[in-house]
C-alpha positions as CSV (number, residue, x, y, z in Angstrom):
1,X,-38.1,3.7,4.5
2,X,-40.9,6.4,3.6
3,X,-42.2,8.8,6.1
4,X,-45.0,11.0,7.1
5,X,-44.5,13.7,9.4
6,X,-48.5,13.6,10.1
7,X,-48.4,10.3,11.3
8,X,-48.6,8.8,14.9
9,X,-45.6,7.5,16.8
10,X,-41.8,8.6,16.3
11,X,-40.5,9.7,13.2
12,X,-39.8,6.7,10.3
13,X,-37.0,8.6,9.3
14,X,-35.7,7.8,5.5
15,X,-32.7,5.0,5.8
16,X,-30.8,3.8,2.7
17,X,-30.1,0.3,2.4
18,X,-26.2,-0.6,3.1
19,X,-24.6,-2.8,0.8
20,X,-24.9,-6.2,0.9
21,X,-21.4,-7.6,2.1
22,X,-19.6,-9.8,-0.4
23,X,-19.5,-13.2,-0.6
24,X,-16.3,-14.0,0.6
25,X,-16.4,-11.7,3.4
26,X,-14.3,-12.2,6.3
27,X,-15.7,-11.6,9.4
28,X,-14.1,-9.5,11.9
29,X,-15.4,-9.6,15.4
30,X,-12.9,-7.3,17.3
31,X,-14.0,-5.0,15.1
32,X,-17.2,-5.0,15.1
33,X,-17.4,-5.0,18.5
34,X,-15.8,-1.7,18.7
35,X,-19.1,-0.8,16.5
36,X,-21.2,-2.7,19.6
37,X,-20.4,0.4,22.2
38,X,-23.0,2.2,22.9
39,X,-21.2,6.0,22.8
40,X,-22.2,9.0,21.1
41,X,-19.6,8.8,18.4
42,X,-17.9,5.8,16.5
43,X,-15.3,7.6,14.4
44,X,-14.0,4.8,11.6
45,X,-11.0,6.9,9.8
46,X,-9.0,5.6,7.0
47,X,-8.3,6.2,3.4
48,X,-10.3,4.4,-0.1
49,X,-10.1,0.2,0.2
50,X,-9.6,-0.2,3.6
51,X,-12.6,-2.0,4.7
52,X,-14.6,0.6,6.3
53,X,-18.0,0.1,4.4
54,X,-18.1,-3.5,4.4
55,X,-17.4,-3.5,8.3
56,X,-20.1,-1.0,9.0
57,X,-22.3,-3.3,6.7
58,X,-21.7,-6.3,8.3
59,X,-22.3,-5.2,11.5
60,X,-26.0,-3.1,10.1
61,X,-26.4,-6.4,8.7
62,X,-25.9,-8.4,11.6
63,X,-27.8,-6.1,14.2
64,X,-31.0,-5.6,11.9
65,X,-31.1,-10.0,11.9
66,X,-31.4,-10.1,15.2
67,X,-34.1,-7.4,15.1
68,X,-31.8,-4.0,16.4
69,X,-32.6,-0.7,15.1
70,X,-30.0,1.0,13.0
71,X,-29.9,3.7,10.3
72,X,-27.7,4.1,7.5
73,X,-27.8,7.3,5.6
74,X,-25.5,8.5,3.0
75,X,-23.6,11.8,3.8
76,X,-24.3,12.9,-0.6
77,X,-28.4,13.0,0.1
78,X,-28.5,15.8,3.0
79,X,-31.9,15.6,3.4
80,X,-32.2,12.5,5.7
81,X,-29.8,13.7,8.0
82,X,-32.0,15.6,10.6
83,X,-35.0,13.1,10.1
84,X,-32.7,10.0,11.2
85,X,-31.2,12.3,14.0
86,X,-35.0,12.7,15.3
87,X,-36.1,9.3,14.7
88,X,-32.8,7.7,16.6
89,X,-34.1,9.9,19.7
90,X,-37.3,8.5,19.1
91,X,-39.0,12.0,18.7
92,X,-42.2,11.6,18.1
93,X,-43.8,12.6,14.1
94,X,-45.7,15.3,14.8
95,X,-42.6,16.9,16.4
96,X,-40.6,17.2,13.1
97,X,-42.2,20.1,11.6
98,X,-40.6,22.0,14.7
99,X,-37.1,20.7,14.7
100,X,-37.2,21.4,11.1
101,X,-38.0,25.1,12.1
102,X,-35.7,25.3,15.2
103,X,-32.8,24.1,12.4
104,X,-33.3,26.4,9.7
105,X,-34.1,29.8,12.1
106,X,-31.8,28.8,15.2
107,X,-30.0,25.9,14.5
108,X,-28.0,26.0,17.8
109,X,-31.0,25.5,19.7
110,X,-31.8,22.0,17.9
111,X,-30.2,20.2,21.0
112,X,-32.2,21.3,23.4
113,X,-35.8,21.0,21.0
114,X,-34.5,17.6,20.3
115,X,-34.5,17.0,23.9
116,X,-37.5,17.8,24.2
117,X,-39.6,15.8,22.2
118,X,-36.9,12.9,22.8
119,X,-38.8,10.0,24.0
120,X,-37.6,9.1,27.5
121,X,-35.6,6.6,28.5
122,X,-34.8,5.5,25.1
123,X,-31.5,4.3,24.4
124,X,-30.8,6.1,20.7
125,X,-30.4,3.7,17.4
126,X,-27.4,3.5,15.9
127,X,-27.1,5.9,12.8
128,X,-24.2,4.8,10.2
129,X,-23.3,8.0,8.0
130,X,-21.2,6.3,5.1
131,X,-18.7,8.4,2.9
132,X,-19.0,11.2,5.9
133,X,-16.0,13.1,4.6
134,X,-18.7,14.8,2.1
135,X,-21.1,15.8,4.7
136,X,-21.9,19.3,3.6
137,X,-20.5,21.6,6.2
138,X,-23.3,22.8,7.9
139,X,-24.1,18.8,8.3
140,X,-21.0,18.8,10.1
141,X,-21.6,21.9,12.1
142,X,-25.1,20.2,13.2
143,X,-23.6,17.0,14.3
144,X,-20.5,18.9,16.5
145,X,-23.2,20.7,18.2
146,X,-25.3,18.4,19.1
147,X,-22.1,16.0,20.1
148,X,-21.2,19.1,22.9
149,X,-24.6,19.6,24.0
150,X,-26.3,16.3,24.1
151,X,-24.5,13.4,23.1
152,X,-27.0,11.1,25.4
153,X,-29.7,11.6,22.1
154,X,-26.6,10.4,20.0
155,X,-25.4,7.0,18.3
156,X,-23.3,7.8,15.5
157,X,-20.6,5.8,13.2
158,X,-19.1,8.3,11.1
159,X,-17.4,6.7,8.1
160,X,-14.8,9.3,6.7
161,X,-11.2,9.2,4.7
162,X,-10.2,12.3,6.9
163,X,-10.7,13.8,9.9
164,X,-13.9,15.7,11.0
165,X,-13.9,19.1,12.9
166,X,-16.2,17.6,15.8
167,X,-15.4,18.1,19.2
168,X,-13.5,14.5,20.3
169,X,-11.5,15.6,22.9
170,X,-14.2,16.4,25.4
171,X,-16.2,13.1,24.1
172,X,-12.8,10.7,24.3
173,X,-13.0,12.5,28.4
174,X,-16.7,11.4,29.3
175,X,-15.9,8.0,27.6
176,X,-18.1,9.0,24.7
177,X,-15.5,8.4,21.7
178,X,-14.6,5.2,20.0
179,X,-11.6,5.6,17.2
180,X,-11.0,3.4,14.4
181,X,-8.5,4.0,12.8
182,X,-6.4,2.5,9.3
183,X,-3.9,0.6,11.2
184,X,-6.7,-1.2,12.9
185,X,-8.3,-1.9,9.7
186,X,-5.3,-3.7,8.2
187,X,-5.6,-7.7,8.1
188,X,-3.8,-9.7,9.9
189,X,-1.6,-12.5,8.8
190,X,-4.7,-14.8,10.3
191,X,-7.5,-12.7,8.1
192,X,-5.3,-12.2,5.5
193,X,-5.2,-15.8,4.6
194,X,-9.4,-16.3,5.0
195,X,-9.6,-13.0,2.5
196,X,-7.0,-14.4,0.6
197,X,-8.0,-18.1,-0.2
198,X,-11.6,-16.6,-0.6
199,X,-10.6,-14.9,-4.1
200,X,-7.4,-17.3,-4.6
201,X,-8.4,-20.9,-3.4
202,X,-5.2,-22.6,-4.8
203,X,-3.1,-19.8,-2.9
204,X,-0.3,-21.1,-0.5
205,X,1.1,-20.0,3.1
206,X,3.9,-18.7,1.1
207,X,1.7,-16.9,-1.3
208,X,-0.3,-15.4,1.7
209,X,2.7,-13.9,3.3
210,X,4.5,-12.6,0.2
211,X,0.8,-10.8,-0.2
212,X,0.9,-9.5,2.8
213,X,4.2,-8.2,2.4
214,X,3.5,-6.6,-0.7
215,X,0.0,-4.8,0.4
216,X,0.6,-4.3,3.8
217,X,-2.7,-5.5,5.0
218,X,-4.4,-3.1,2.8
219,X,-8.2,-5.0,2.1
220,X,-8.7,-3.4,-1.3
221,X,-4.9,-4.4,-2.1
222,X,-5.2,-7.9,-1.0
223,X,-8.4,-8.9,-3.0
224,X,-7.1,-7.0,-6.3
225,X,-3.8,-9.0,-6.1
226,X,-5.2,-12.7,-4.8
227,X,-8.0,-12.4,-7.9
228,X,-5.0,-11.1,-10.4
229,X,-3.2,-14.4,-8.7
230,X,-6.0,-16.7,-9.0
231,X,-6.3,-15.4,-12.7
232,X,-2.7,-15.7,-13.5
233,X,-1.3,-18.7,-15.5
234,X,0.8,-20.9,-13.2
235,X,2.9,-23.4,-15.0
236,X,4.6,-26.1,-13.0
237,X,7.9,-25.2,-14.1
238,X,7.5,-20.8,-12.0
239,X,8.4,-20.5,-8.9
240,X,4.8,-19.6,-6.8
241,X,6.6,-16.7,-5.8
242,X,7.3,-15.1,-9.4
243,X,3.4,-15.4,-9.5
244,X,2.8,-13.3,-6.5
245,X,5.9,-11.0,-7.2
246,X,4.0,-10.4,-10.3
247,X,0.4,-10.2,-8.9
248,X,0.9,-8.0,-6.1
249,X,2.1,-5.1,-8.3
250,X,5.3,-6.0,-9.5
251,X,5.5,-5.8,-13.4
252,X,1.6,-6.6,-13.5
253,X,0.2,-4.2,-16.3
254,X,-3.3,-2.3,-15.0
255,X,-5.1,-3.9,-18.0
256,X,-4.0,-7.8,-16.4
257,X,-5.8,-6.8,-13.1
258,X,-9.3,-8.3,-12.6
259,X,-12.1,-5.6,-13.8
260,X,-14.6,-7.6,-11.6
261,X,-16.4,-4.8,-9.1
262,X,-15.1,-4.8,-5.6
263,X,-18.8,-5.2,-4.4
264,X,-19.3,-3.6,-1.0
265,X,-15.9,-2.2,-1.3
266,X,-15.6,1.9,-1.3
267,X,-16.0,3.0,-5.0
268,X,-12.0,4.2,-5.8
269,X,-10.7,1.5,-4.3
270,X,-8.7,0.4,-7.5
271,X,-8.3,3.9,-8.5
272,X,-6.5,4.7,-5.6
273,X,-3.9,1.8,-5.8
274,X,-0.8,3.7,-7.3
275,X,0.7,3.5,-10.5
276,X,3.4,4.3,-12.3
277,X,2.7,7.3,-14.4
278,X,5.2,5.8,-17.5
279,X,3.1,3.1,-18.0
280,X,0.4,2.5,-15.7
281,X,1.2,-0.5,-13.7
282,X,0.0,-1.1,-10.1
283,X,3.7,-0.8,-7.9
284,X,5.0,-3.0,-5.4
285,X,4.0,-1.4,-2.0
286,X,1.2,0.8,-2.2
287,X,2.5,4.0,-1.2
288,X,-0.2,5.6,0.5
289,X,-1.5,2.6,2.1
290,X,-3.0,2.0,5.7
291,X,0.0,1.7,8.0
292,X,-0.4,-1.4,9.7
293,X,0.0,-1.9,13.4
């Protein structure tokens, strides 16, 4: 979304467009409810594949249907950070030439020039910061300070493989910190099966669980080994079990697994699935994946 720092009415700050969420999403409700409190920091947590974009998208997605604000920025292009950060607070255009200045001469006073020009009474707009372990670290040093001083002109879902040096235990004490973390990410047995039979149609209950036993819940996991499944011969006379065995990692060679994009999963997603450095095949329990609750 362009805008113009000369026009009337709060800032139209730039937002990127999230990706579109796949066709055989699963939806995930108690999840994206956690997304639906209104606190000054959503921090979503977990490593490549776990299904932190395509939450966040679905969510964006559903709230700008129904005609909610939200911004989504990407943590790479640094320059629509402060911009969204105004126009969630609903300061006002011809304010941004200021905040601009407070930022780069005294950036510890942004807070409180931010408060200023704030429009009042207005409830800030969600802003979704995707891949936020690559916000450059003054980015990060912007967004801790204005957590501490005013997290009322806040709405933020921080989307990061690590943690972030922000200041979440005072936020977690004024009620003003939601965590999401891996474990919570992991499917279910229940989701499993919907994200499952939506890349493997012909899968069984049996196939479902020995999946799940395999990946652990991981999303990125899952899909990779229910299309490497669904793309597997199956003759009548192998045990379904030998065809999961061999499509959730074990003895499957890395040129056998579907090359089809993960669309709206994290890019890495399949990079990160671990292999054996003899002779690249995927293993049989991800090491390194989400540890399920």
């Amino acid at each position: 979304m362009a805008w113009d720092p000369r026009a009337g009415g709060p800032v139209r700050a730039p937002s990127h467009h999230p990706p579109t969420p796949p066709a055989s999403l699963v939806s995930r409700p108690r999840l994206t409810g956690l997304l639906d409190r209104a606190v000054a920091l959503t921090l979503v947590v977990a490593p490549a594949g776990s299904g932190k974009t395509v939450l966040a998208a679905d969510w964006v997605h559903a709230r700008r249907a129904s005609g909610q604000p939200v911004l989504w920025v990407i943590a790479t292009d640094a320059g629509t950070l402060l911009p969204a950060l105004a126009s969630a607070a609903g300061v006002p255009a011809e304010a941004l030439d200021e905040v601009r200045r407070t930022y780069d001469e005294a950036p510890d006073e942004v807070a409180e020039t931010l408060r200023a020009h704030a429009t009042p009474g207005t409830q800030p707009a969600p802003i979704v910061i995707d891949d936020a372990h690559h916000l450059p670290p003054d980015s990060v040093g912007l967004l801790g300070r204005l957590l501490a001083t005013a997290p009322e002109l806040l709405r933020l879902v921080l989307l990061t493989r690590r943690d972030l040096p922000l200041p979440l235990v005072p936020l977690d004490l004024a009620g003003q910190l939601v965590m999401v973390r891996a474990g919570q990410l992991c499917f279910d047995d229940d989701d499993a099966g919907d994200l499952v039979r939506s890349h493997a149609p012909r899968a069984t209950a049996a196939d479902v669980t020995q999946l799940q036993e395999h990946t652990k819940g991981w999303a990125a996991a899952l899909i990779l080994a229910a299309r490497a499944l669904d793309a597997a011969d199956d003759p009548p006379d192998r045990p379904p079990d030998d065809a999961v065995h061999g499509a959730a990692g074990a003895g499957l060679p890395a040129e056998r697994v579907p090359r089809g994009p993960l669309r709206g999963h994290p890019a890495g997603a399949r990079r990160d699935l671990p292999r054996d450095r003899r002779d690249g095949r995927v293993r049989r329990g991800p090491v390194g994946a989400p540890r399920c609750r």
